[in-house]
N, C-alpha and C positions, 0 to 999 in steps of 0.2 A: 504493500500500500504506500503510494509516495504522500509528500506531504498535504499535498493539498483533497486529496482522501482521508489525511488525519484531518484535516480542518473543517471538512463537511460534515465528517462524524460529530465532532466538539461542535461546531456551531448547530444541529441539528439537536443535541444535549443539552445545550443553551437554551435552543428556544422552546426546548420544552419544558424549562423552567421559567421562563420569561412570559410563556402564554398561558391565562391562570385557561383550568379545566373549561369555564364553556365558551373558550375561543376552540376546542380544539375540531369541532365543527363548520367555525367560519370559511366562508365563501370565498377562496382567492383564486385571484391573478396576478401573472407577473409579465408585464407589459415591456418589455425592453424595446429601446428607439432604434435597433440596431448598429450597425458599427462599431461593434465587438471586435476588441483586436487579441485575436486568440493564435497563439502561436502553435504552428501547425506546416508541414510539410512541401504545401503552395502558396506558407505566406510567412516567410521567413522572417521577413523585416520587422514581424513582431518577435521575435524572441531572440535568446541572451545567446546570444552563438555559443560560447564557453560551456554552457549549459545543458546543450545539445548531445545525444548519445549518437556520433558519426555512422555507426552502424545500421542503430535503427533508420538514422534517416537513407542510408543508402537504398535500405528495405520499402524505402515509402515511393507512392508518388508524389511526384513533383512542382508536375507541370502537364496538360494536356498537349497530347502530338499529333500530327496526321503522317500518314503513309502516302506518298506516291508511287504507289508502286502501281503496275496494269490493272492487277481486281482491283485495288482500289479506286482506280477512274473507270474502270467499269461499275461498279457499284455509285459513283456519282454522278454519272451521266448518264444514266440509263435513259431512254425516251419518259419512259412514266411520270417520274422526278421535275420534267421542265413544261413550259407552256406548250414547246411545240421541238420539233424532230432540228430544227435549224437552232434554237435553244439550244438544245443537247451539245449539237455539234461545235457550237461555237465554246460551250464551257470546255468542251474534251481541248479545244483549242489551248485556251487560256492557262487549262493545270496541264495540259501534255511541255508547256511551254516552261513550266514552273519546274515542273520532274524534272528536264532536262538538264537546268541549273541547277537545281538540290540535290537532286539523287534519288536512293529508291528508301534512302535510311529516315525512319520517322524522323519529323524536326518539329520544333515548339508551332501551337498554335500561332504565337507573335511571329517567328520569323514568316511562316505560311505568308501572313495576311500580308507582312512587307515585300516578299517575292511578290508576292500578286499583285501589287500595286508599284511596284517597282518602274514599268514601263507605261508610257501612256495610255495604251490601248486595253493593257491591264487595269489600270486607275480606271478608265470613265466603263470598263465590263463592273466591276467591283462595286461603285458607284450607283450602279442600274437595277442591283439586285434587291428584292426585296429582302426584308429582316424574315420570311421562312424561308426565301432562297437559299439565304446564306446561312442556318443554320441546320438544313437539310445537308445543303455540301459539306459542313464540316463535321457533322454527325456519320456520315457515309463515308468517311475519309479518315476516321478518329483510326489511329493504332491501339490496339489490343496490348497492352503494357504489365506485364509480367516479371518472374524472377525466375532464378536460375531451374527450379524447380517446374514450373509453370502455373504456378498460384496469380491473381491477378495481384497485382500492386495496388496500393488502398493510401488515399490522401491520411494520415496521419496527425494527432495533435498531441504536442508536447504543453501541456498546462503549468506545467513545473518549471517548465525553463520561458515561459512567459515575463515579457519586461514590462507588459500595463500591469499594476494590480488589481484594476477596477473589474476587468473581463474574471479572472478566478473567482472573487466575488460574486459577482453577477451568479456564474453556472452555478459553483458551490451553494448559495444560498436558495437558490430553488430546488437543488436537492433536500436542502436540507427543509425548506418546506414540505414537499412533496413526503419525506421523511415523518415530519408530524401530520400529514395529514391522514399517512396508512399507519399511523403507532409502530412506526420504527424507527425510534428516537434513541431506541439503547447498543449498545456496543452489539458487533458481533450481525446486526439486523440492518439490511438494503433495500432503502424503495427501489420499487420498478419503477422506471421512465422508458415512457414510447416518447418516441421521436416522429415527425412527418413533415416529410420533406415537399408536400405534395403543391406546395409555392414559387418551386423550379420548375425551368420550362425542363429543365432533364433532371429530375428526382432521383435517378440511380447515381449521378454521381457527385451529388449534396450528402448522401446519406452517410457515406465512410467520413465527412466531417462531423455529424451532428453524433454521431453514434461514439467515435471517438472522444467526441468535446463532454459529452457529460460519461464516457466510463471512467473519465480521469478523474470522478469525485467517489467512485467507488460503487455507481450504483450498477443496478441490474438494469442493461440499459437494449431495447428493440427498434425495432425500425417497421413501421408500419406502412406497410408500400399503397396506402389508399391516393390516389390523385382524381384528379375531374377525366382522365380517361378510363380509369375501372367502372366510375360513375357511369360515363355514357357508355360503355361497351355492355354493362346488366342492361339499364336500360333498353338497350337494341336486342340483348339476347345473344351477344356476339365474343364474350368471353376467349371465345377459340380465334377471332379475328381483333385479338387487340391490341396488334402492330399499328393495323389504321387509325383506331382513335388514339394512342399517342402521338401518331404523327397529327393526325387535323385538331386534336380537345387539344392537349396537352403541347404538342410544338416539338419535339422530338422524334426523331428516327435512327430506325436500327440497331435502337438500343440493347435486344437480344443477341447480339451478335459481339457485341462489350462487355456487358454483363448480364451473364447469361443466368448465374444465379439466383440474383436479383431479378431478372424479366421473369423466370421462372416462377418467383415469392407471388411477385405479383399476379401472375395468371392466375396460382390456385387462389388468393386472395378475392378475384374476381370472383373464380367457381364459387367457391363458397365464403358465402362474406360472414357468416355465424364465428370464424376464423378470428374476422379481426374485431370482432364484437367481442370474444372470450379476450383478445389481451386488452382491449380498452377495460374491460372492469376489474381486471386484476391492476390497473396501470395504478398507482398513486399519483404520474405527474405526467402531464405530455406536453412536449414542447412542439412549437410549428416552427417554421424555418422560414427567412426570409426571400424574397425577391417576386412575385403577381400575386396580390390576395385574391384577385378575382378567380388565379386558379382556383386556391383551396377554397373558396368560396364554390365554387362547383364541383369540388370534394364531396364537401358535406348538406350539400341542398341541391334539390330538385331544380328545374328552370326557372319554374313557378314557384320559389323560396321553399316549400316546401321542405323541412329538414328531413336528413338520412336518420338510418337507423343508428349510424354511428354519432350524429350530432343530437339526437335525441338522447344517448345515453352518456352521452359527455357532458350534456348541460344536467343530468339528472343529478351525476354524480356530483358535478361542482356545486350543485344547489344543494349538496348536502352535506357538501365541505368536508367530500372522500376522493376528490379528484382536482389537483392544481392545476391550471392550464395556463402555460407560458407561451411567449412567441417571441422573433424578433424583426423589428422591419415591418412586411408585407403580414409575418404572424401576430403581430400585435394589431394591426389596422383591420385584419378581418374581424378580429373578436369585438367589432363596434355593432352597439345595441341599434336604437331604429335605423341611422343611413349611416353606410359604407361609402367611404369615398376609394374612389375607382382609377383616378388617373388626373393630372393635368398641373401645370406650371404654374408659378404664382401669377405671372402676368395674363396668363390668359384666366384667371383668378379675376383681375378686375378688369378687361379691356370686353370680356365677354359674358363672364358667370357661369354659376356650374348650372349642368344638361344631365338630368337623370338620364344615364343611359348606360348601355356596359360600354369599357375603355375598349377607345380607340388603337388602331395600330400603331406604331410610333412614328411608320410613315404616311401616314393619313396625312390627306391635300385639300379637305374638306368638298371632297367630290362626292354624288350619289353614293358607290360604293363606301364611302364612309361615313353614311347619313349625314353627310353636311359637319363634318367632324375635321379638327386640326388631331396631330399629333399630339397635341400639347394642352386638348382642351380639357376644361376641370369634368367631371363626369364623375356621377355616386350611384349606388343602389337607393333606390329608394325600401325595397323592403329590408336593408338591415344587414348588418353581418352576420358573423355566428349568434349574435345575442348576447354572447357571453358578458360583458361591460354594459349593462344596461343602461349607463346613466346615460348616455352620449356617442359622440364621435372619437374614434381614436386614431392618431395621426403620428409619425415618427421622423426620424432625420432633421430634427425640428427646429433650431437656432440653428444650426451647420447651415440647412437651406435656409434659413429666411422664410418657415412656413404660414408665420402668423398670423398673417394678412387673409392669406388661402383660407386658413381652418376658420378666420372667423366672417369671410366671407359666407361658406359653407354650410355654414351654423346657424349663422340667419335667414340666409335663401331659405334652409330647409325647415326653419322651428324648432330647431334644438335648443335645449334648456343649456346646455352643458357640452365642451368638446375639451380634449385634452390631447397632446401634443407632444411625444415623449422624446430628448437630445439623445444620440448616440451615444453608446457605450454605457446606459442607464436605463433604470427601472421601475417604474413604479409598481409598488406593492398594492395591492387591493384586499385588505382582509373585511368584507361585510362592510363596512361603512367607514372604518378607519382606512386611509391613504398614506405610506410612506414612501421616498426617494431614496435609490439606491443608486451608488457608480458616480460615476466619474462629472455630470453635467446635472440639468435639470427637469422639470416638466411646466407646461406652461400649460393654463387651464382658463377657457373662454365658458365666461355665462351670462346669458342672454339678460340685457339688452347690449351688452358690452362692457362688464365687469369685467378685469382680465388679473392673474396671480402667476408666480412665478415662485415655485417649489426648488429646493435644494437638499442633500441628505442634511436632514436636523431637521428641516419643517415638515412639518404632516397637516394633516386635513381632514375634515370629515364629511360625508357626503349622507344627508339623513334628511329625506323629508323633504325634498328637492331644493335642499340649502346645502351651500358649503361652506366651512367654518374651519378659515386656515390660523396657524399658529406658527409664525418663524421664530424658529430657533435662536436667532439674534438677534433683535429688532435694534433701528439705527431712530434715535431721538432727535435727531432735527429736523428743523420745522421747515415749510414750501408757504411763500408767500404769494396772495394774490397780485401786490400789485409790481411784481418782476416782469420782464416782458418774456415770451415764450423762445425757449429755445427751438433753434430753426438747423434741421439736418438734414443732409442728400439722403436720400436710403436707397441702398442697394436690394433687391428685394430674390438676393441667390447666397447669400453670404450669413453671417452674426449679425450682420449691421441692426434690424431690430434689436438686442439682447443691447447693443454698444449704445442704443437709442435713450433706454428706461435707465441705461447705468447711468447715462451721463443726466438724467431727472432726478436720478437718486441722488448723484455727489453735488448736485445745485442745491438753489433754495429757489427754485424756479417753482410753477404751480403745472406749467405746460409744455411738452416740448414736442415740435413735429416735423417729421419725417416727408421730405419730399422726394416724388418718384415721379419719372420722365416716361412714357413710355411711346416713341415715333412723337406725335404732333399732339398728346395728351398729356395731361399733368396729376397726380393722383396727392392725396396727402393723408398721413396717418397719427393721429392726434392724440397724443397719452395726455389726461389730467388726472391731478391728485386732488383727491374730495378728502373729507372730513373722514370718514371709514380706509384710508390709505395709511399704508405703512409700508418700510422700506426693512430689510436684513441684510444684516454680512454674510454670505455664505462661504465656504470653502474654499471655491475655486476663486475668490475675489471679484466676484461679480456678484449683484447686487440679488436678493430674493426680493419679493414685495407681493401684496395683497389688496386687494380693492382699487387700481387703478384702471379710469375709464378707457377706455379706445375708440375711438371713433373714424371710420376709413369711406374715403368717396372722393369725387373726382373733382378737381379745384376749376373753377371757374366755367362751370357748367349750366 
């Protein structure tokens, strides 16, 4: 057991002394904003290199390859695969051209995509392809990556030799939730954690990180192979044909031919879904994994919202505070209660507003085919996520991008009482009505009409009775005067610049300060005041918490 499986045991022993007897039924989540820097096999740059057991890593993968070798470009350009037979031929062009100068020996995904674009004719082929063209190609080109034996090779994560401390945290402590929530809090005793990956457009090869990432705290840890093409292939009845709906639901291809184990989990998984309903009620804690929640969002519900069997018996168990449900990214924004937001940039945030509708392509041109849709346009579910978060909206990456303009655009199109907004590499805790922040950043929390708070680990909050009733940990006593003139700032609306907005209202004695935003031949502005019910905190990272400040956002001289 390394250390940091000693520490999820001890913290897991903690909180079971820390949570008197009738929490130990409460209701949790654990919301993480993504951007988890977890050191691991293909992402080295988080970890302590010294640290590292040279061996194992030699045993891991690395890095994704392709082969060009003949099957291989016969496997990518088959007629089937393109619009038309003169398609084909022209891609068999483009990578016969690329083999030529590489060879036939697998090479990195990155070098691929620079060969291919290397020449011009290459650039504006590459350029032309759609986002499943080009993930079709390099799914039918991926090498089969193996060890001397012929085992496949498995991305890898070293938790111990990790340089964030905020990421071991993060996993360890929903172990060790998940830990009191099945009464395995004592030495010697491992919750199960399922894992699902079903938020990637390719889930078989997410899974050898998530399943890695939390055995490293010691637990019993599965891999639940449900995605939105098991989904539609029962649905169809087509189990036996569930190559196709990978490739058309889910966005991947050939992935039996990589991982063939794994295609295999999953087919019986299809056949018989009682399968994965027996490990969801043994699970104590499941985590979803980031990158489309609209996938898992057709995981676990019908077309028509309708939930699966499997989200039926996952909300059962968390409503009975025998089942922790975690996610990060794309897994924390599905678990949003009435609307799920779906897709779209902050500035098409306010230049257009959000369009109930499922997201867009990425390269949507707002033509018919994309019901009049950009790439970039904001789009929600209107019936809901998993439910799970009942209070509101839940939204991630959140200071990094500049989401907070978005989410509380969002919030008010739609009539939510409540939206919250979680920074990378952080978490918020949801135990039944009490909220706490965990990691490295914060959580920012919109409620209607525009009340806005800004959480850091030390402040908590309470959510009871569709009021919320926060507490910072270090509240800052000075005062904001009316008759100061307002502070007047660019904002960038991709970046922190909001969070740099409120710090610099906090370190004033100003009562206002706002944000202006250019956007082409419009001008937007984002207006924080401080009322009588406002207050300011030190938090940790040296930026500012605060609670009860107004916001107000709309378009200047209009």
């Amino acid at each position: 057991m390394n250390k940091y499986s000693l520490w999820m045991a001890a913290l897991g022993m903690g909180l079971g002394l820390l949570i008197a007897p009738q929490h130990a039924q409460a209701r949790t989540l654990f919301l993480v904003g993504g951007g988890m820097q977890s050191c691991a096999s293909q992402n080295l740059k988080a970890c302590e290199r010294g640290a590292l057991d040279p061996l194992a890593l030699r045993q891991s993968r690395t890095q994704l390859k392709v082969a060009l070798t003949p099957a291989a470009l016969d496997r990518a350009t088959g007629t089937e695969h393109w619009p038309s037979a003169e398609a084909a031929r022209q891609a068999r062009r483009h990578l016969a051209t690329v083999a030529e100068a590489q060879g036939s020996d697998p090479i990195s995904k990155a070098d691929f995509t620079d060969a291919l674009r290397d020449s011009e004719a290459g650039e504006q082929w590459y350029q032309g392809l759609s986002d499943a063209q080009w993930y079709t190609l390099v799914d039918r080109l991926e090498a089969i990556q193996t060890d001397r034996y012929g085992q496949r090779l498995e991305e890898r994560v070293f938790l111990e030799a990790n340089r964030d401390p905020h990421t071991p945290e993060l996993v360890n402590r929903f172990a060790a939730l998940a830990a009191q929530a099945g009464g395995k809090t004592q030495p010697g005793k491992h919750p199960v954690l399922v894992v699902m990956t079903s938020s990637a457009r390719d889930p078989f090869e997410a899974r050898d990180f998530y399943q890695g990432l939390f055995a490293s705290t010691g637990a019993e840890v599965h891999w639940l192979p449900l995605d939105a093409s098991v989904q539609s292939a029962r649905r169809a009845h087509e189990c036996r044909n569930l190559e196709r709906h990978r490739q058309q639901v889910q966005g991947n291809a050939d992935r039996a031919r990589v991982y063939p184990q794994l295609a295999a989990a999953q087919q019986q998984l299809c056949i018989q879904p009682q399968s994965g309903l027996d490990l969801l009620a043994r699970a104590d804690g499941l985590f979803i994994n980031g990158g489309d929640q609209w996938l898992t969002w057709q995981a676990l519900r019908a077309p028509d919202g309708t939930p699966s069997d499997e989200l039926t018996l996952i909300a059962r168990r968390v409503a009975e505070g025998r089942l922790v449900v975690g996610g990060t990214s794309a897994g924390t924004a599905v678990q949003a209660g009435p609307v799920m937001i779906t897709n779209g940039s902050n500035a098409s945030a306010l230049l257009t507003g959000p369009t109930a509708a499922p997201p867009p392509a990425r390269d949507c041109d707002g033509s018919a085919a994309c019901r009049g849709l950009q790439g970039d346009s904001l789009t929600y579910e209107p019936l809901g996520g998993l439910g799970l978060f009942e209070s509101g909206i839940t939204d991630t990456h959140f200071t990094e991008r500049g989401r907070q303009l978005r989410l509380a655009r969002l919030a008010a199109h739609s009539g939510q009482a409540l939206a919250v907004g979680v920074d990378e590499n952080t978490a918020l805790i949801v135990q039944s009505e009490r909220w706490q922040v965990l990691g490295q950043a914060g959580v920012w929390v919109w409620q209607t009409p525009g009340t806005t708070h800004y959480l850091q680990p030390g402040d908590e909050a309470q959510w009871r009775d569709g009021t919320l009733s926060v507490a910072l940990a270090n509240p800052i006593k000075e005062g904001h005067h009316d008759e100061n003139a307002p502070l007047v700032r660019a904002l960038s609306l991709e970046n922190a610049d909001y969070r740099r907005l409120a710090d610099a209202l906090c370190q004033s004695t100003q009562q206002q300060t706002l944000g202006q935003i250019t956007l082409g031949e419009r001008r937007f502005g984002a207006l924080l005041t401080v009322n009588e019910e406002s207050e300011f905190g030190r938090g940790p990272s040296g930026h500012c918490s605060y609670k009860n400040l107004s916001l107000k956002v709309g378009a200047v001289g209009e």
